[in-house]
PyMOL Python script that loads the backbone (N, CA, C, O; Angstrom):
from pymol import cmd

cmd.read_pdbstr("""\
ATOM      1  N   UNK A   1       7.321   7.973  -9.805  1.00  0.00           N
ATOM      2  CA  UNK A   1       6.972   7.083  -8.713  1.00  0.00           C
ATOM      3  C   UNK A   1       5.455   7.142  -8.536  1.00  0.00           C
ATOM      4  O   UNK A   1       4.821   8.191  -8.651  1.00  0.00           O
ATOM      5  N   UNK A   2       4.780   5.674  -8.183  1.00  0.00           N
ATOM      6  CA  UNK A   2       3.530   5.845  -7.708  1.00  0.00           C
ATOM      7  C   UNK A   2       3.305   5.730  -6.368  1.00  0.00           C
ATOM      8  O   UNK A   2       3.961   5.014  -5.611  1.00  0.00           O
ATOM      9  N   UNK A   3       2.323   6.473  -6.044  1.00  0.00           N
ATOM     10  CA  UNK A   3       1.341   5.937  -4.656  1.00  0.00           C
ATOM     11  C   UNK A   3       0.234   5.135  -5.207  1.00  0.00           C
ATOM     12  O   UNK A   3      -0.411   5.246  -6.250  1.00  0.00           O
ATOM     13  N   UNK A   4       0.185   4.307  -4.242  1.00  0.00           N
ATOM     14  CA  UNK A   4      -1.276   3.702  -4.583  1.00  0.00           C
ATOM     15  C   UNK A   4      -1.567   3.062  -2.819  1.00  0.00           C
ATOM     16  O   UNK A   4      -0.928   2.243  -2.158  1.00  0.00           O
ATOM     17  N   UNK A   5      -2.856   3.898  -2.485  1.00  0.00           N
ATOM     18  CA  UNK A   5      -3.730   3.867  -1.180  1.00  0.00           C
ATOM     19  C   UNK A   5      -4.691   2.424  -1.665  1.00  0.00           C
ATOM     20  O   UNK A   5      -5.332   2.152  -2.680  1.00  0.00           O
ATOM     21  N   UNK A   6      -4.431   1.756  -0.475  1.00  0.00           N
ATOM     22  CA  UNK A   6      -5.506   0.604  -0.501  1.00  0.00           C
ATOM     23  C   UNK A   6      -6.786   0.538   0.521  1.00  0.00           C
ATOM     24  O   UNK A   6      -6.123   1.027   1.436  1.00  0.00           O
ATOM     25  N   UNK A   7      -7.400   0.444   0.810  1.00  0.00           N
ATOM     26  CA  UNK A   7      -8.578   0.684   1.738  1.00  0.00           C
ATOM     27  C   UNK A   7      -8.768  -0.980   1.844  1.00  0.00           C
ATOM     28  O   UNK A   7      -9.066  -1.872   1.050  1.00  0.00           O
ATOM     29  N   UNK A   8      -8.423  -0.896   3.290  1.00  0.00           N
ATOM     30  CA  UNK A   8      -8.796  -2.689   3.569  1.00  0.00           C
ATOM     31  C   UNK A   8      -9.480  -2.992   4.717  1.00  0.00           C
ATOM     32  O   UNK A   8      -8.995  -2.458   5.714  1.00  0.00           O
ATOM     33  N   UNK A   9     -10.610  -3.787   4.938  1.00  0.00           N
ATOM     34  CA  UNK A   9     -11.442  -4.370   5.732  1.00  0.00           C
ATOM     35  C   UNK A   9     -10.418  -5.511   6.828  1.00  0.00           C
ATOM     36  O   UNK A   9      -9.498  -6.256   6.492  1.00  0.00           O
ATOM     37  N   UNK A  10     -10.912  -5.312   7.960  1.00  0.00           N
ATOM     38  CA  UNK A  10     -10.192  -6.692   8.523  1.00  0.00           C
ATOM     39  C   UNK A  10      -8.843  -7.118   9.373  1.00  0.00           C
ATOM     40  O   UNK A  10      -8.580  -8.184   9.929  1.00  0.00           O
ATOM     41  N   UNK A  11      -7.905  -5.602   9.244  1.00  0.00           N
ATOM     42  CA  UNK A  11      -7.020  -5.147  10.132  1.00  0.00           C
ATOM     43  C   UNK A  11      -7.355  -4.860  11.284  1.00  0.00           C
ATOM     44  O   UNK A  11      -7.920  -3.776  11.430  1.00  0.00           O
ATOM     45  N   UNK A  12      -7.151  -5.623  12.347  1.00  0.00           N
ATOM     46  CA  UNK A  12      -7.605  -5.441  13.900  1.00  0.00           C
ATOM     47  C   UNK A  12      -6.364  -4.789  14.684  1.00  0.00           C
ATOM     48  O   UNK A  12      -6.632  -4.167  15.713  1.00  0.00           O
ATOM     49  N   UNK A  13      -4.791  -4.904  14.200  1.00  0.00           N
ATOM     50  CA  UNK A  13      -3.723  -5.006  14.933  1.00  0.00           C
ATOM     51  C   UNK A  13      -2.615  -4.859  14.151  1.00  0.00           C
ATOM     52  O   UNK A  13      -2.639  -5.110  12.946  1.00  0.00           O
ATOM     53  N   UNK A  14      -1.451  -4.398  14.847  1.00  0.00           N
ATOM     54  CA  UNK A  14      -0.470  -4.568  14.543  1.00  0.00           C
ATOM     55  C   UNK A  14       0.545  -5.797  13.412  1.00  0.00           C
ATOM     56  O   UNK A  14       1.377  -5.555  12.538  1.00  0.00           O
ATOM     57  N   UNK A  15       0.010  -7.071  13.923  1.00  0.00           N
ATOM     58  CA  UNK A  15       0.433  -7.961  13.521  1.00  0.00           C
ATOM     59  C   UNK A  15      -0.787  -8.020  12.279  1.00  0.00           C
ATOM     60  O   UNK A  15      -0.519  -8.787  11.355  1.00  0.00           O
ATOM     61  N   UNK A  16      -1.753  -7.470  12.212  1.00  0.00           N
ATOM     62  CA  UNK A  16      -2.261  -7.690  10.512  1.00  0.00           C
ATOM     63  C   UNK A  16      -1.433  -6.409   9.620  1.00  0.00           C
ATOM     64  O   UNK A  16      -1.315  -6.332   8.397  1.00  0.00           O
ATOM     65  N   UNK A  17      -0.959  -5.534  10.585  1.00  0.00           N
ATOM     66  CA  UNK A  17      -0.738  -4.428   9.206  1.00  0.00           C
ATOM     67  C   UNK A  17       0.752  -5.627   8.813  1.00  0.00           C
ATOM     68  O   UNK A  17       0.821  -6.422   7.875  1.00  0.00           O
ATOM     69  N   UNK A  18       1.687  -5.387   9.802  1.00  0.00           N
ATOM     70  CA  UNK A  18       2.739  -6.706   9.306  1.00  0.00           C
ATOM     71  C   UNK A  18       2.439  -7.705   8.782  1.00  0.00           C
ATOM     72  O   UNK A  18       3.403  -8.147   8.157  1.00  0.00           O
ATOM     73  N   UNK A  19       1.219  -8.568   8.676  1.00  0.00           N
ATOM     74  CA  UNK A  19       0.917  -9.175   7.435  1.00  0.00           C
ATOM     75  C   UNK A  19       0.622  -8.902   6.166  1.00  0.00           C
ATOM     76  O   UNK A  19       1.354  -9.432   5.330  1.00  0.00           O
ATOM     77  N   UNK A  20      -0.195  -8.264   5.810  1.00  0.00           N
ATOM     78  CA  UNK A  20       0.115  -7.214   4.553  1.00  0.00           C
ATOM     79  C   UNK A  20       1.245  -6.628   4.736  1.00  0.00           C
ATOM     80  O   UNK A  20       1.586  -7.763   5.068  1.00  0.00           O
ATOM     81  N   UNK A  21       1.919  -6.168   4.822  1.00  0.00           N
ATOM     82  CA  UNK A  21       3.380  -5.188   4.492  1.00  0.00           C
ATOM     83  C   UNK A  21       4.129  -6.076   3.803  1.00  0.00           C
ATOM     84  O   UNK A  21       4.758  -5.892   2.761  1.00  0.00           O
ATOM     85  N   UNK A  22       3.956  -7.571   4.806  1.00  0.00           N
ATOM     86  CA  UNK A  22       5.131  -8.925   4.122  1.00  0.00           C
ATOM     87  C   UNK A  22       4.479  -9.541   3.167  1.00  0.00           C
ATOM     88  O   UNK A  22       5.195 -10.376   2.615  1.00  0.00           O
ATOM     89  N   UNK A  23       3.177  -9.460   2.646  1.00  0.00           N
ATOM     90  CA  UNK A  23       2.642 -10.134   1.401  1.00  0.00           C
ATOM     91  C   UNK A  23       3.101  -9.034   0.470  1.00  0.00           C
ATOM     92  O   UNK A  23       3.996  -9.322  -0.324  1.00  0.00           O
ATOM     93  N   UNK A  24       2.679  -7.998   0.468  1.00  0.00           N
ATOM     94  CA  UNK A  24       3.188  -7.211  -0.955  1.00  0.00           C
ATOM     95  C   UNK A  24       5.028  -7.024  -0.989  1.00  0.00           C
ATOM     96  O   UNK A  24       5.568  -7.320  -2.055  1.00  0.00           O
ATOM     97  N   UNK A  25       5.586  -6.722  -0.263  1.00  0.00           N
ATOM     98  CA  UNK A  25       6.962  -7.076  -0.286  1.00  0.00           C
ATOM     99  C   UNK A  25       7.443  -8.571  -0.760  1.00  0.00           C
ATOM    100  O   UNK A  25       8.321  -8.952  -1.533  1.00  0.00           O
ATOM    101  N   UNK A  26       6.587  -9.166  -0.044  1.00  0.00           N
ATOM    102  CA  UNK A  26       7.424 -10.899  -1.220  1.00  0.00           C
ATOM    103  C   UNK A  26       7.093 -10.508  -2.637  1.00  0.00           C
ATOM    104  O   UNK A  26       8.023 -10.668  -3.427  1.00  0.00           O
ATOM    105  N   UNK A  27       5.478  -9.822  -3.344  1.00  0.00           N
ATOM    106  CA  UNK A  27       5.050 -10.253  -4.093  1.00  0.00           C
ATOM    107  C   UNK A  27       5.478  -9.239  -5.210  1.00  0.00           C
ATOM    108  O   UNK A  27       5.450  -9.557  -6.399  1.00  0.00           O
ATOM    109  N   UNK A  28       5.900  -7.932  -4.747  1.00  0.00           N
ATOM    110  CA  UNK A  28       6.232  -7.121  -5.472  1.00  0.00           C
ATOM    111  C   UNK A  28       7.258  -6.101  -5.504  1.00  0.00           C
ATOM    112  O   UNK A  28       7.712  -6.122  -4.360  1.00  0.00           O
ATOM    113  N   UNK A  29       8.061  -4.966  -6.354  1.00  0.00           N
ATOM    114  CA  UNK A  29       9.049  -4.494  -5.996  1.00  0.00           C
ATOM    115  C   UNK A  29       8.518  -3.209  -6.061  1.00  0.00           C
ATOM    116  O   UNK A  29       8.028  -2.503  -6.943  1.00  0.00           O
ATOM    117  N   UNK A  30       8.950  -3.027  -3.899  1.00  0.00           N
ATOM    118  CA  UNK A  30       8.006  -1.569  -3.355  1.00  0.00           C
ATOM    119  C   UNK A  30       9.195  -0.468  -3.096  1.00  0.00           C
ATOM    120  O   UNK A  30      10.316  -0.962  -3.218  1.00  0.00           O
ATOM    121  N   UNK A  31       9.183   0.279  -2.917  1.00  0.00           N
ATOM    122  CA  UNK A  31      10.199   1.485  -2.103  1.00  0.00           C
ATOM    123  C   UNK A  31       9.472   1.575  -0.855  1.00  0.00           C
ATOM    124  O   UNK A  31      10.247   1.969   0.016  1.00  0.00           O
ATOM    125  N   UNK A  32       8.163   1.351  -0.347  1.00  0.00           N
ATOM    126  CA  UNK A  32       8.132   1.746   0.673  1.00  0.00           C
ATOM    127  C   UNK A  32       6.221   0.833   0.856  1.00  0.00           C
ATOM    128  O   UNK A  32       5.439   0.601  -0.066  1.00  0.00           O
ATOM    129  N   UNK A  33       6.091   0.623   1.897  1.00  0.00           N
ATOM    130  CA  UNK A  33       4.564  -0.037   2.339  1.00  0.00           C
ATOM    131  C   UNK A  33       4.571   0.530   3.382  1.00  0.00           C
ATOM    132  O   UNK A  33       5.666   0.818   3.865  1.00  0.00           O
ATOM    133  N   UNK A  34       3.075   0.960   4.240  1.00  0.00           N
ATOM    134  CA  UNK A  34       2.743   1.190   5.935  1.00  0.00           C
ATOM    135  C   UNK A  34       1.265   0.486   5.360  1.00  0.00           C
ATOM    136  O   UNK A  34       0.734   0.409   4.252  1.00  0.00           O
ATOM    137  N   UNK A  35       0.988   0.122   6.448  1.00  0.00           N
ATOM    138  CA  UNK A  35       0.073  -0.005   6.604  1.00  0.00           C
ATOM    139  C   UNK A  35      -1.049   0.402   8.288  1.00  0.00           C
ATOM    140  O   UNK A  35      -0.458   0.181   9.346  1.00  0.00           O
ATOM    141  N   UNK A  36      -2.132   0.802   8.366  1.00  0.00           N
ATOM    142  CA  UNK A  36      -2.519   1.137   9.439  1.00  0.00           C
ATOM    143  C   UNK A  36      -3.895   0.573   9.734  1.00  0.00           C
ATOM    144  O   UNK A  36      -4.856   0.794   8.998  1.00  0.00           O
ATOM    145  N   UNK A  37      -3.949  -0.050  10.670  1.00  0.00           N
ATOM    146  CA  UNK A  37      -5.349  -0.769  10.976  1.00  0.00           C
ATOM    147  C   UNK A  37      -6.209   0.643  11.502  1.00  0.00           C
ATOM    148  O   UNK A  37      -7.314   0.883  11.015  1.00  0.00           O
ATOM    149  N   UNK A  38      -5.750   1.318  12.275  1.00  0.00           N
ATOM    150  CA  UNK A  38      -7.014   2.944  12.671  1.00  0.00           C
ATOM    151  C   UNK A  38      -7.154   3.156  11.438  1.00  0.00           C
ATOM    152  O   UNK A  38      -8.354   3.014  11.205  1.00  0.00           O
ATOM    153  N   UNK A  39      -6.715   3.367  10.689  1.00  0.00           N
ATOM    154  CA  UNK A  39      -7.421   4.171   9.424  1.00  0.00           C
ATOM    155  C   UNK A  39      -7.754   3.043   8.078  1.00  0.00           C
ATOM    156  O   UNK A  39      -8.088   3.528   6.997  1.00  0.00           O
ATOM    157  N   UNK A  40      -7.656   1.778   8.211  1.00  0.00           N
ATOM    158  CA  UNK A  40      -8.234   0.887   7.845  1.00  0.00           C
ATOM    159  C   UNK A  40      -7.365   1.139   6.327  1.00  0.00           C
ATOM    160  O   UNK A  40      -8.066   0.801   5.373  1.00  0.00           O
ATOM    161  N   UNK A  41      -6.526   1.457   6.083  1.00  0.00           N
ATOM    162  CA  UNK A  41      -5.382   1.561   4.386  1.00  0.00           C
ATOM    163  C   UNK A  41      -4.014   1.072   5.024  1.00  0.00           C
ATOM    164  O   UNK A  41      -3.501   0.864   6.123  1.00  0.00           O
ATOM    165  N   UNK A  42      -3.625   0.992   3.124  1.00  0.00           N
ATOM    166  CA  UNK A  42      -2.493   0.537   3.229  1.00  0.00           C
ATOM    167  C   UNK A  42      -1.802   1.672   2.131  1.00  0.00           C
ATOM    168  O   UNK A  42      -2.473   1.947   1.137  1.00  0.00           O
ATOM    169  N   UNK A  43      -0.451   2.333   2.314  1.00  0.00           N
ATOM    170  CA  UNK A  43      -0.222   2.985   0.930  1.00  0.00           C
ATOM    171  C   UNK A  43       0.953   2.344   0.635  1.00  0.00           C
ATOM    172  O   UNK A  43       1.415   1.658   1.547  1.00  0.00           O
ATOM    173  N   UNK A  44       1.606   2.389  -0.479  1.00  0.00           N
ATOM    174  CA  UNK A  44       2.378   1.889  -1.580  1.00  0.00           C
ATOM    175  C   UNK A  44       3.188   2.802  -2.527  1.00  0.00           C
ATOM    176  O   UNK A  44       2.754   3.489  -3.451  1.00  0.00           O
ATOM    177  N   UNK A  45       4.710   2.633  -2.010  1.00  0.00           N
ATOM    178  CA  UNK A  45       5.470   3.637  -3.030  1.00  0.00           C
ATOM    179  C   UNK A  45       6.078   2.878  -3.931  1.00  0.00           C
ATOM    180  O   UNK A  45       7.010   2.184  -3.524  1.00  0.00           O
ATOM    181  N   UNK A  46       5.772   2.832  -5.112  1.00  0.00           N
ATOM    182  CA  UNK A  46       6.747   2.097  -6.003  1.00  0.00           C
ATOM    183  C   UNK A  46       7.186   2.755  -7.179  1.00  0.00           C
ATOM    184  O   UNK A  46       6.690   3.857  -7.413  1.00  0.00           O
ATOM    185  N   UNK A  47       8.000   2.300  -7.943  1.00  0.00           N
ATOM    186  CA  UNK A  47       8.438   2.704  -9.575  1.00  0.00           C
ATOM    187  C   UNK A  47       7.697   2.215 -10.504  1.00  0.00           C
ATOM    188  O   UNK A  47       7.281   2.840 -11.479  1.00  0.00           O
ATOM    189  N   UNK A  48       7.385   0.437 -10.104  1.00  0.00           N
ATOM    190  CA  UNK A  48       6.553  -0.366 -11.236  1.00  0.00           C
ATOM    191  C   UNK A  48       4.942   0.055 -11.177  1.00  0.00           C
ATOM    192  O   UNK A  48       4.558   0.648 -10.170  1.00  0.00           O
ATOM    193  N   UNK A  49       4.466  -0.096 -11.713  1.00  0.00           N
ATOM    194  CA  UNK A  49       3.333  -0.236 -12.172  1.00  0.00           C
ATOM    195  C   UNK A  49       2.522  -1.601 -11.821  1.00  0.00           C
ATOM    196  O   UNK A  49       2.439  -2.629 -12.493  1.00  0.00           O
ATOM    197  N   UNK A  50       1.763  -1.188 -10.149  1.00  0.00           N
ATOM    198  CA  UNK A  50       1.389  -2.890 -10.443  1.00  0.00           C
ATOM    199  C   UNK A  50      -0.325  -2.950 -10.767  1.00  0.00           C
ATOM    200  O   UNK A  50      -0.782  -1.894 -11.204  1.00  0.00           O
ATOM    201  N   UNK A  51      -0.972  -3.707 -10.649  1.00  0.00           N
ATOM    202  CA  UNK A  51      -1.904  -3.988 -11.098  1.00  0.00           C
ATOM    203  C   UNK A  51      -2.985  -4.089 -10.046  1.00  0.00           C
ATOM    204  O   UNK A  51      -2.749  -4.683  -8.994  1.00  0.00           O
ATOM    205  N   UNK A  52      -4.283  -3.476 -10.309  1.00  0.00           N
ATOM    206  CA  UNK A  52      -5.439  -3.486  -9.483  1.00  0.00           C
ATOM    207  C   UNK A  52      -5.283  -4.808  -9.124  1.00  0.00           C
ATOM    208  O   UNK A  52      -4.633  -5.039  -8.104  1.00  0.00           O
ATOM    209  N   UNK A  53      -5.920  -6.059  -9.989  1.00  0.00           N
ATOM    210  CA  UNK A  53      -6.354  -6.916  -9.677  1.00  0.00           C
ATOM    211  C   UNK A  53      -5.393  -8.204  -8.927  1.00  0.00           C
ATOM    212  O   UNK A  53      -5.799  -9.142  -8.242  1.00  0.00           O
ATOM    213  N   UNK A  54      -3.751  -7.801  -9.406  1.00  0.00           N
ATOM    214  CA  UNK A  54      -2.321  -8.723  -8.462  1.00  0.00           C
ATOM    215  C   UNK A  54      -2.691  -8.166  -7.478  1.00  0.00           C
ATOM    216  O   UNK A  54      -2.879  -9.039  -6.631  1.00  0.00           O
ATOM    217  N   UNK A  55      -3.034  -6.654  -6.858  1.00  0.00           N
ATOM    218  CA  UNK A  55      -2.670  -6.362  -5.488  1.00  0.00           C
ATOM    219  C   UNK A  55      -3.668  -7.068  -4.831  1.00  0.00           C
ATOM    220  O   UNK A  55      -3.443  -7.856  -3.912  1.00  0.00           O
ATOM    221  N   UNK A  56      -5.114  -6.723  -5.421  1.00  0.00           N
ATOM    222  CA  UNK A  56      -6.440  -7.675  -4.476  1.00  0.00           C
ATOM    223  C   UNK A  56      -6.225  -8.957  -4.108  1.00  0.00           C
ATOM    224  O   UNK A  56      -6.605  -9.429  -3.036  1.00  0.00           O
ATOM    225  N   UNK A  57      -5.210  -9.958  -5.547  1.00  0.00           N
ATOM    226  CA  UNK A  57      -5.096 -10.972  -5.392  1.00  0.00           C
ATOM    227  C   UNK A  57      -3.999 -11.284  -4.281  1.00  0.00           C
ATOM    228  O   UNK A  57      -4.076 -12.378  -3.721  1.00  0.00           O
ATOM    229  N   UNK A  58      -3.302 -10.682  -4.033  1.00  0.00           N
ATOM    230  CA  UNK A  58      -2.081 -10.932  -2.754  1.00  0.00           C
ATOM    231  C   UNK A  58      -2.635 -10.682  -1.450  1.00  0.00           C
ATOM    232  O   UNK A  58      -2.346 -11.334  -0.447  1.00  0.00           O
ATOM    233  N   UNK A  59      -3.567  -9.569  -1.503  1.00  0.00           N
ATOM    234  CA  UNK A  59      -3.915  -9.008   0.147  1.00  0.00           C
ATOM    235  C   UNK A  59      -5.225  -9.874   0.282  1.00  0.00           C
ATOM    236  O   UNK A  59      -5.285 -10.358   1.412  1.00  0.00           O
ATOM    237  N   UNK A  60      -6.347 -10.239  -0.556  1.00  0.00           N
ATOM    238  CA  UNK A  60      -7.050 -11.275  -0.118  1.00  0.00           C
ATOM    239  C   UNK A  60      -6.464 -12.590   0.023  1.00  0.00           C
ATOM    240  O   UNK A  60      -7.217 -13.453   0.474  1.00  0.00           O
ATOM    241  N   UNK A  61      -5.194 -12.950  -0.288  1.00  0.00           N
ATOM    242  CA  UNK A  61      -4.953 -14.552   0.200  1.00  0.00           C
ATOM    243  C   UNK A  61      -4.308 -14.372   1.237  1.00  0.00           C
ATOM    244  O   UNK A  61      -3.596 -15.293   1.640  1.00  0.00           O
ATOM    245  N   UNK A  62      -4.377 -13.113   1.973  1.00  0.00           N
ATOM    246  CA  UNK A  62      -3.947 -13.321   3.870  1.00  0.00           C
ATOM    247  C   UNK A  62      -4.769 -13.097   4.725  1.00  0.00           C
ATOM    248  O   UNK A  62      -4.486 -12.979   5.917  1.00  0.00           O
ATOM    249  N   UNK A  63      -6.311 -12.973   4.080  1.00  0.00           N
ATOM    250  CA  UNK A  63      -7.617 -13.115   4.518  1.00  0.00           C
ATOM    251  C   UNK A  63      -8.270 -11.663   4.618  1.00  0.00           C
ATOM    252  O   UNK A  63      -9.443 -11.518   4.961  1.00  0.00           O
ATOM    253  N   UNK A  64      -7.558 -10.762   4.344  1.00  0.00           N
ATOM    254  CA  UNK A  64      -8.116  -9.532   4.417  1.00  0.00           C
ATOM    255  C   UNK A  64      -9.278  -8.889   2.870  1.00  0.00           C
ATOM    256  O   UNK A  64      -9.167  -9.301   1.715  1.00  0.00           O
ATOM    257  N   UNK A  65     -10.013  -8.122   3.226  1.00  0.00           N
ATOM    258  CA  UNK A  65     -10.926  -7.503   2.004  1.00  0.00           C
ATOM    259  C   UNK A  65     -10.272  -6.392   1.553  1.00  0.00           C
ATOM    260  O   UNK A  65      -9.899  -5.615   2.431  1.00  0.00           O
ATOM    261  N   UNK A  66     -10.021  -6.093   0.353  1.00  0.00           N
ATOM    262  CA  UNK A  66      -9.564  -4.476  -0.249  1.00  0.00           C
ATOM    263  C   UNK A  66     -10.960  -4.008  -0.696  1.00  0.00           C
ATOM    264  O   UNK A  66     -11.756  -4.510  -1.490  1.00  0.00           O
ATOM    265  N   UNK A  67     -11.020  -2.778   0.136  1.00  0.00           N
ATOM    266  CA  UNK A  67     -12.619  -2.409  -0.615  1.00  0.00           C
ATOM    267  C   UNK A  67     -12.082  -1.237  -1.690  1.00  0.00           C
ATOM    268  O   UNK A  67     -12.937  -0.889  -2.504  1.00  0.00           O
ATOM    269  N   UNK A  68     -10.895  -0.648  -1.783  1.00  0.00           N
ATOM    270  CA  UNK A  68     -10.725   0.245  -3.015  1.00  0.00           C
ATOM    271  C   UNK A  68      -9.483   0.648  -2.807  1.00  0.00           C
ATOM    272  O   UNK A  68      -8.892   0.964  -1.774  1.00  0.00           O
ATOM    273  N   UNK A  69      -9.015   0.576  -4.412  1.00  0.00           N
ATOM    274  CA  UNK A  69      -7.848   1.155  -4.858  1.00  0.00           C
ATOM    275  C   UNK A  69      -7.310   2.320  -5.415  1.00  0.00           C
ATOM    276  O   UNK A  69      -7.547   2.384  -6.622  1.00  0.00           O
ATOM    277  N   UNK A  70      -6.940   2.869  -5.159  1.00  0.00           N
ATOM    278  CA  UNK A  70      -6.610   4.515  -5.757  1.00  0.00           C
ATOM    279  C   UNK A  70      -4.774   4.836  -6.070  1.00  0.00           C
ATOM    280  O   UNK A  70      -3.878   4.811  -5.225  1.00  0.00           O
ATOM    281  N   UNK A  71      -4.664   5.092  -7.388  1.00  0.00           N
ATOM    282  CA  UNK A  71      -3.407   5.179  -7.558  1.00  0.00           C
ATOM    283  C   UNK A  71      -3.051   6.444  -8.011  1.00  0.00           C
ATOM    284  O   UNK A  71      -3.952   6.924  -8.699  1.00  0.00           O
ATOM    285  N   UNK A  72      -2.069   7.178  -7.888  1.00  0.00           N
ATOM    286  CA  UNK A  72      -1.570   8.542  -8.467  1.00  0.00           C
ATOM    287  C   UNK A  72      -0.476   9.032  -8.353  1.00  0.00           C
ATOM    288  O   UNK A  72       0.057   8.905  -7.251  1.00  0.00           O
ATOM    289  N   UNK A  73       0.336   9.839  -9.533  1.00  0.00           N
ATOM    290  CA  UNK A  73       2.109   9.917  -9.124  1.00  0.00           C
ATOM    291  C   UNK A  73       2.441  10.655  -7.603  1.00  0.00           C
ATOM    292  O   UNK A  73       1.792  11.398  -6.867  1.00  0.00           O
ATOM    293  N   UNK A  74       3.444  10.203  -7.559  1.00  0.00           N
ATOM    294  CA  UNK A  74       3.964  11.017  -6.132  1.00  0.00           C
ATOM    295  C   UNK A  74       4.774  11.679  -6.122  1.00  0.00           C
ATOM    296  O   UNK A  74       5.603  11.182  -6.885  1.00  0.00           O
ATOM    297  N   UNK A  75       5.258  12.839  -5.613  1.00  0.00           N
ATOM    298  CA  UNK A  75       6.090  13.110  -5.496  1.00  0.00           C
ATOM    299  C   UNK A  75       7.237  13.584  -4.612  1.00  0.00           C
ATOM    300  O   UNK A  75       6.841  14.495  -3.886  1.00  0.00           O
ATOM    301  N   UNK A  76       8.619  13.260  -4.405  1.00  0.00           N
ATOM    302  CA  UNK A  76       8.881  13.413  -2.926  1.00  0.00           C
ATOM    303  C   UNK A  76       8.649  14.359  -2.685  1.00  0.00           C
ATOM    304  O   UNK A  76       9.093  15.020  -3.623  1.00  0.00           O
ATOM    305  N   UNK A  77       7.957  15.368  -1.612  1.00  0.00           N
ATOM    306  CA  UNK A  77       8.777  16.468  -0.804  1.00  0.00           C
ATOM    307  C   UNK A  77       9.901  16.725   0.010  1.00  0.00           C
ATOM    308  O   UNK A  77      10.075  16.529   1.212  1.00  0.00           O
ATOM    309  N   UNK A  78      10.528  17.132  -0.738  1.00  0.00           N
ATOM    310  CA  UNK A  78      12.010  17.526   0.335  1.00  0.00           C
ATOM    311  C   UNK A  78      11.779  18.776   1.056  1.00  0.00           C
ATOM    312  O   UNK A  78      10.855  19.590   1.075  1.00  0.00           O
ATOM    313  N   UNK A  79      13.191  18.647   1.789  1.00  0.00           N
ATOM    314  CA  UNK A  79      13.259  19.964   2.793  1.00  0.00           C
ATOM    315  C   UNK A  79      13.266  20.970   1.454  1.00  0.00           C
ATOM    316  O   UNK A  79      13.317  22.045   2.053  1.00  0.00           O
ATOM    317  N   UNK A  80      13.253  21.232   0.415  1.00  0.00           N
ATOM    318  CA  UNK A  80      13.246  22.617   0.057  1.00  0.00           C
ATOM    319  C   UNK A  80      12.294  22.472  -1.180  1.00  0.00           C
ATOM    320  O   UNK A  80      12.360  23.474  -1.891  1.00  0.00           O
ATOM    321  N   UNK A  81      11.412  21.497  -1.654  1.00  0.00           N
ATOM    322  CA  UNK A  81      10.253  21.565  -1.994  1.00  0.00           C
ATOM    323  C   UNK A  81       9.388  22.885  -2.325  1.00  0.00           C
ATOM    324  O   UNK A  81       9.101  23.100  -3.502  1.00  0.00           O
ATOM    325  N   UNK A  82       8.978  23.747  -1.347  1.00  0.00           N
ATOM    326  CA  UNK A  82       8.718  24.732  -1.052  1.00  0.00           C
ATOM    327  C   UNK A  82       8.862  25.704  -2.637  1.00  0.00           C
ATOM    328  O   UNK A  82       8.034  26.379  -3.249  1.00  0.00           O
ATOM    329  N   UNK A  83      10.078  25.432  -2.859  1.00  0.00           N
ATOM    330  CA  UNK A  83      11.019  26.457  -3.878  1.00  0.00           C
ATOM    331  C   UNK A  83      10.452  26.169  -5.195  1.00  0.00           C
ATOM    332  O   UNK A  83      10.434  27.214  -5.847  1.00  0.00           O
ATOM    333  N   UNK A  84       9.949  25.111  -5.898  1.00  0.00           N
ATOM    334  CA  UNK A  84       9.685  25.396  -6.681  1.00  0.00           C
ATOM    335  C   UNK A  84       8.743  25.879  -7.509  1.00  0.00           C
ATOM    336  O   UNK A  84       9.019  26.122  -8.683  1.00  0.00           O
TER     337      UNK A  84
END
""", "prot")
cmd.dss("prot")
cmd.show_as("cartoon", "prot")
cmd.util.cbc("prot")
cmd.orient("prot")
């Protein structure tokens, strides 16, 4: 599984992180999106592999800026994590 943290300009509110959440969900197949206007990112759990330049292209056509992308495997922590 990947994470991939987006750093985006232009989130004032609630209703922008719910705009991004529903552009990459139409556009792609996620396990999981948040997004947070205080801390100005968005992160991204998926299986696929998507692409720097699809994600810029989806989150700039709802008017927002991505100033950087960072991707890296994830892995869950469970309750017993710890153990291995």
């Amino acid at each position: 599984m990947n994470k991939i943290t987006l750093k985006i300009d232009g989130m004032m509110c609630g209703m922008c992180e719910s705009h991004i959440n529903d552009a990459v969900r139409q556009k792609f197949r996620v396990k999981k999106v948040t997004s947070s206007h205080a801390k100005g990112e968005t992160v991204i759990l998926t299986e696929d592999d998507i692409g720097e330049q699809s994600l810029r292209a989806v989150i700039e056509a709802t008017g927002y800026k991505v100033l950087s992308v960072k991707s890296e495997p994830y892995e869950k922590k469970g309750l017993f994590g710890f153990l291995k």
